[in-house]
C-alpha positions in Angstrom: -10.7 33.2 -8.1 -12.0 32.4 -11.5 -10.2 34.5 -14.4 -12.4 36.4 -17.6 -10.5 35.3 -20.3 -12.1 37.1 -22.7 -10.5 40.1 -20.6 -7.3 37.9 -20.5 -6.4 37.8 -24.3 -7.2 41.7 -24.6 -4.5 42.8 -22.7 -2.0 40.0 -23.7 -3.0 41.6 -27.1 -2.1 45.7 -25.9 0.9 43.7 -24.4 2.0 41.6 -27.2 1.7 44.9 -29.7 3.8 47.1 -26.7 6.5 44.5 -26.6 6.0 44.3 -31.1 7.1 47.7 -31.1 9.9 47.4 -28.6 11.7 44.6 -30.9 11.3 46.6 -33.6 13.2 49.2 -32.7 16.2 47.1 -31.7 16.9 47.2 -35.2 18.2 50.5 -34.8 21.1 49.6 -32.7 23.5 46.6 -33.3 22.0 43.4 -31.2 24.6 41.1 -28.8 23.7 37.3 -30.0 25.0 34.5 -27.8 24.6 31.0 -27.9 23.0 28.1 -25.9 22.8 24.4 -26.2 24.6 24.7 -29.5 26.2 27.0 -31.9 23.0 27.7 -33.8 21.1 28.0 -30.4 20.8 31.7 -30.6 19.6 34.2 -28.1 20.0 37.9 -27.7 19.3 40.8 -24.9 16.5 41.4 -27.1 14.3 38.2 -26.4 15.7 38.4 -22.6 14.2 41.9 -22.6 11.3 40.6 -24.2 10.6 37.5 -21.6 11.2 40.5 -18.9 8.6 42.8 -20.1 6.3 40.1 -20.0 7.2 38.4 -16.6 6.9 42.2 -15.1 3.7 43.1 -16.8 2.1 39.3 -15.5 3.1 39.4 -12.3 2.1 43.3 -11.8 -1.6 42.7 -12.9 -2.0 39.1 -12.0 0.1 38.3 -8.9 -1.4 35.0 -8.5 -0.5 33.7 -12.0 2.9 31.5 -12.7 4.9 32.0 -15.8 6.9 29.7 -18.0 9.5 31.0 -20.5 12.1 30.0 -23.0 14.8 32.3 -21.5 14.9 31.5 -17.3 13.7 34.8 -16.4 11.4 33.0 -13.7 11.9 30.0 -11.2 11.5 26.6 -13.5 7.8 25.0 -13.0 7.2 22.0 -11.7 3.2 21.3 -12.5 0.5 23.4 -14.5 -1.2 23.7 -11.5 -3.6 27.4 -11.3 -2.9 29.8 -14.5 0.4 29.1 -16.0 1.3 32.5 -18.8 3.9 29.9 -21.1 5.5 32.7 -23.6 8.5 32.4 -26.2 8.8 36.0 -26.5 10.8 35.8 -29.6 10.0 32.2 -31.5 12.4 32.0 -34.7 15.8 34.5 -32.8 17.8 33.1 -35.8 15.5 34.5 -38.7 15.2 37.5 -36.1 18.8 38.3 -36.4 19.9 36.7 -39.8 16.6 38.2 -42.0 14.6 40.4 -39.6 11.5 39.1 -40.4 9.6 35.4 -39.9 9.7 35.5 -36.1 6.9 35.6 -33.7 5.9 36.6 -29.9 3.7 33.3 -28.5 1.8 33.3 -25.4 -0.7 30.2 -24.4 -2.5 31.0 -20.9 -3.6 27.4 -19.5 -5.5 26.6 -16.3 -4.6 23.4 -14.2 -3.2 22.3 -18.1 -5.6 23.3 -20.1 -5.4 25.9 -22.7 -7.7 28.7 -22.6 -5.7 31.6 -24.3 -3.6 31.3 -27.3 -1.9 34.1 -29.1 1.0 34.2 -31.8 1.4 37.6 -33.2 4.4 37.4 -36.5 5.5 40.4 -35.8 7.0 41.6 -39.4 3.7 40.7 -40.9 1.6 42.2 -38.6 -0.3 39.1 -38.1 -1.9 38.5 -34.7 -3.4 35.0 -34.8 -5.6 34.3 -31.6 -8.1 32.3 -29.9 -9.9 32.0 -26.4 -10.9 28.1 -25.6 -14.7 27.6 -27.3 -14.8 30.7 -28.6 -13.2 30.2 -31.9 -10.3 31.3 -33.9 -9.0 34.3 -35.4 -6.4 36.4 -37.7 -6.2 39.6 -36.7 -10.2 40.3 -36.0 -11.3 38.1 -38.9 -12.7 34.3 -38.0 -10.8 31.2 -38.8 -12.9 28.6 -40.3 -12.7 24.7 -39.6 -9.8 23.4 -41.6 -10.4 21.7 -44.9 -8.7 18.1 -45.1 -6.7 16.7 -47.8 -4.9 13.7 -48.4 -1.3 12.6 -47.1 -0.2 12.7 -50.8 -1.8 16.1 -51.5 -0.7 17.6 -48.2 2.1 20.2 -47.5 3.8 19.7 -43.9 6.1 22.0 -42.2 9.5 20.2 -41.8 12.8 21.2 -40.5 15.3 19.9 -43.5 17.8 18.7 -40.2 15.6 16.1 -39.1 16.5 14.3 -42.4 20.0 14.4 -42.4 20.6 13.9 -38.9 22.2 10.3 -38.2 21.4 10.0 -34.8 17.6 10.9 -35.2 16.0 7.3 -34.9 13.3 8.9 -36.9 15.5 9.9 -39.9 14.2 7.6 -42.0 10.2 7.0 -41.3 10.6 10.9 -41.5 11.9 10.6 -45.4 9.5 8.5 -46.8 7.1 11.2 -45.1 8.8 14.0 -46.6 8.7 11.8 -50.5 5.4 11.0 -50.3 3.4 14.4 -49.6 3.0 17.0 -52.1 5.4 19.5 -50.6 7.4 20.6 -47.7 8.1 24.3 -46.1 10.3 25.7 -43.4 9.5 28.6 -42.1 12.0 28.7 -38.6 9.5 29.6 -36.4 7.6 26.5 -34.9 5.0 29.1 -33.8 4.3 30.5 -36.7 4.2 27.5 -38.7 1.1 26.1 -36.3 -0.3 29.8 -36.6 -0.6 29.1 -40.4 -1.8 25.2 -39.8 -4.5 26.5 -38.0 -5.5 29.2 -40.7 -5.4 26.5 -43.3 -2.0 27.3 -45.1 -0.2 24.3 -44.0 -1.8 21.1 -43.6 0.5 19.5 -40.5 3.6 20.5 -38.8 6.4 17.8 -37.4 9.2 18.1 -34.9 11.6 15.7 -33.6 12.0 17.7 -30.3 10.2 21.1 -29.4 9.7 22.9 -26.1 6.4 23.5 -24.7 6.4 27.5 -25.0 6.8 26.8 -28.9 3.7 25.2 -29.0 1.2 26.4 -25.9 -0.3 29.2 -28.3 -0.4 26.6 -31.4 -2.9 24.2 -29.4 -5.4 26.8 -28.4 -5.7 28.0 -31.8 -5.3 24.3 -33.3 -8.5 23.1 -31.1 -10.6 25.6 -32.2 -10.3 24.9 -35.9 -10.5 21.3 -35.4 -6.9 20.2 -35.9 -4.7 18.1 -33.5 -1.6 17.7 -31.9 0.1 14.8 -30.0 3.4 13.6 -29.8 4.7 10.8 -32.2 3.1 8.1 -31.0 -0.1 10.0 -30.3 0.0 10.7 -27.1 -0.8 13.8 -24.7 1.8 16.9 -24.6 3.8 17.2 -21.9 3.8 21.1 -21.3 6.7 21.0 -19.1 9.2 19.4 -21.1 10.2 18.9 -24.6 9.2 16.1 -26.8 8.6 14.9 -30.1 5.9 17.0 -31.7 3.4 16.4 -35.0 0.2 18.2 -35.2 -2.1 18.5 -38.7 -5.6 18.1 -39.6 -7.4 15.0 -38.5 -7.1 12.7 -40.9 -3.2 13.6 -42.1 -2.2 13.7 -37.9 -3.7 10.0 -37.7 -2.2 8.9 -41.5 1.1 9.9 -40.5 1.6 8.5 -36.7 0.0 5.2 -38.1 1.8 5.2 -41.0 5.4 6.5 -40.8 5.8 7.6 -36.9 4.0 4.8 -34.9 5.5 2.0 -32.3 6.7 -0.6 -35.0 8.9 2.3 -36.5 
C-alpha cells in the first residue's frame, strides 16, 4: 500500500498543533519531573502524555505503520522496514521545565529508512518548520531557500559547552580547536530545534558527541531539502535505530570539519 505524503504531513501538522496546545496547558498545573540515565536526564508525564497521544492517534489512522519514540511507549524497533513515525514529542524537557520555552515536538516519517516527512514545530515560538522528501522546505507556509555557505572561520555551529569539558570524551580536544577557530558558538538545548534553524540558514552546522535518532529524523528531511548534510563523525550514514555521534552543516563546513578536526587520524 503506497502512502500520500503530502496527505501525511497535513495531519501530523493538525496533530502536532493538538498535542502544542495540550503542553501548553500543563503550565497551569505543577509538572512531576523524573530522571533517566542521569540526574540531568529529565522526563515528565507531560512528554509521556505527549509520546501517547501520538502513538494513539498513528496507530488509529494508520494501523499498518510502526512507531519509534524517545519515551518506550511502543515495543523497541528492530529495522526501518515499511513506514516507521520516529517522534521526540518533547525535544529540549529541561528548557521545557526550567524556562518554558526553547523546546520542540519532532516527527520524521521514513519508508524502508528513508525520510519522506519531516516536521519540528518550537512550540513557544510558534514555529512549524517542515518538509515532504523533493518537495522542498518550509517555515510555517513560507519556502526555505538553499542554504548559503560560508567559511569554517566565519561559521557559527551549535555546540553543547559539555562536550568540551568532558574528560572522557575522546573528542574533547579536536572538538576545542573547532569551537576556537569558527566565528561563534550557540546552545540552544534542543537538538531539534537547532537543525530546524541550520536548515533555515541561522546556524551554519550542528555537532553532537552522542544523539538519538528521534532527535534528528525530522532534522534530515528538512536538511536534504535545503542542501545541507548530515553524517556521523567520520562521515558515515546514520544509524536510525541507535545513537551515535552526530555533525551536520552546510556542504562545505560538514566536509571542512570531519576532515579537519573529527576524521580517523583524530
Amino acid at each position: 500500500m503506497s502512502n500520500d505524503w503530502c496527505e501525511i504531513e497535513k495531519v501530523a501538522k493538525s496533530w502536532i498543533y493538538e498535542a502544542a496546545q495540550i503542553i501548553k496547558s500543563s503550565f497551569a498545573s505543577s509538572i512531576h519531573i523524573e530522571t533517566k540515565s542521569n540526574p540531568n536526564d529529565l522526563v515528565t508525564e507531560v512528554d509521556k502524555a505527549i509520546e501517547s497521544f501520538f502513538y494513539h492517534k498513528i496507530k488509529e489512522a494508520f494501523p499498518e505503520h510502526f512507531f519509534l519514540g524517545e519515551e518506550g511507549i511502543a515495543e523497541e524497533l528492530q529495522s526501518l522496514k515499511g513506514t516507521v513515525w520516529l517522534i521526540d514529542p518533547i525535544d529540549g524537557t529541561m528548557n521545557f521545565i526550567h524556562q518554558k520555552y526553547n523546546f520542540a515536538i519532532s516527527i520524521g516519517v521514513y519508508q524502508d529508512g528513508i525520510g519522506m516527512v519531516g516536521l519540528i514545530y518550537d512550540v513557544m515560538a510558534d514555529e512549524l518548520f517542515h518538509a515532504v522528501r523533493g518537495k522542498g522546505a518550509f517555515l510555517n507556509e513560507e519556502p526555505l531557500v538553499p542554504v548559503k555557505e560560508r567559511p569554517v572561520e566565519e561559521a557559527i555551529i551549535g555546540i553543547n559547552a559539555r562536550w568540551l569539558i568532558e574528560g572522557r570524551n575522546p573528542y574533547r580536544n579536536p572538538l576545542s580547536a573547532l569551537v576556537r577557530d569558527v566565528r561563534g558558538t550557540r546552545s540552544i538545548g534542543s537538538a531539534a530545534i537547532e537543525l530546524a534553524y541550520l536548515a533555515a540558514d541561522r546556524l551554519d552546522g550542528y555537532i553532537s558527541v552522542k544523539l538519538s535518532p528521534w532527535d534528528y529524523a525530522a532534522g534530515l528531511v528538512l536538511l536534504e531539502e535545503v542542501g545541507c548534510r548530515a553524517s556521523n563523525f567520520q562521515g558515515d550514514r546514520l544509524s536510525l535505530l541507535e545513537p551515535g555521534t552526530f555533525i551536520a552543516g552546510k556542504p562545505h563546513v560538514h566536509k571542512e570539519i570531519i576532515s579537519l578536526y573529527l576524521g580517523e587520524d583524530h
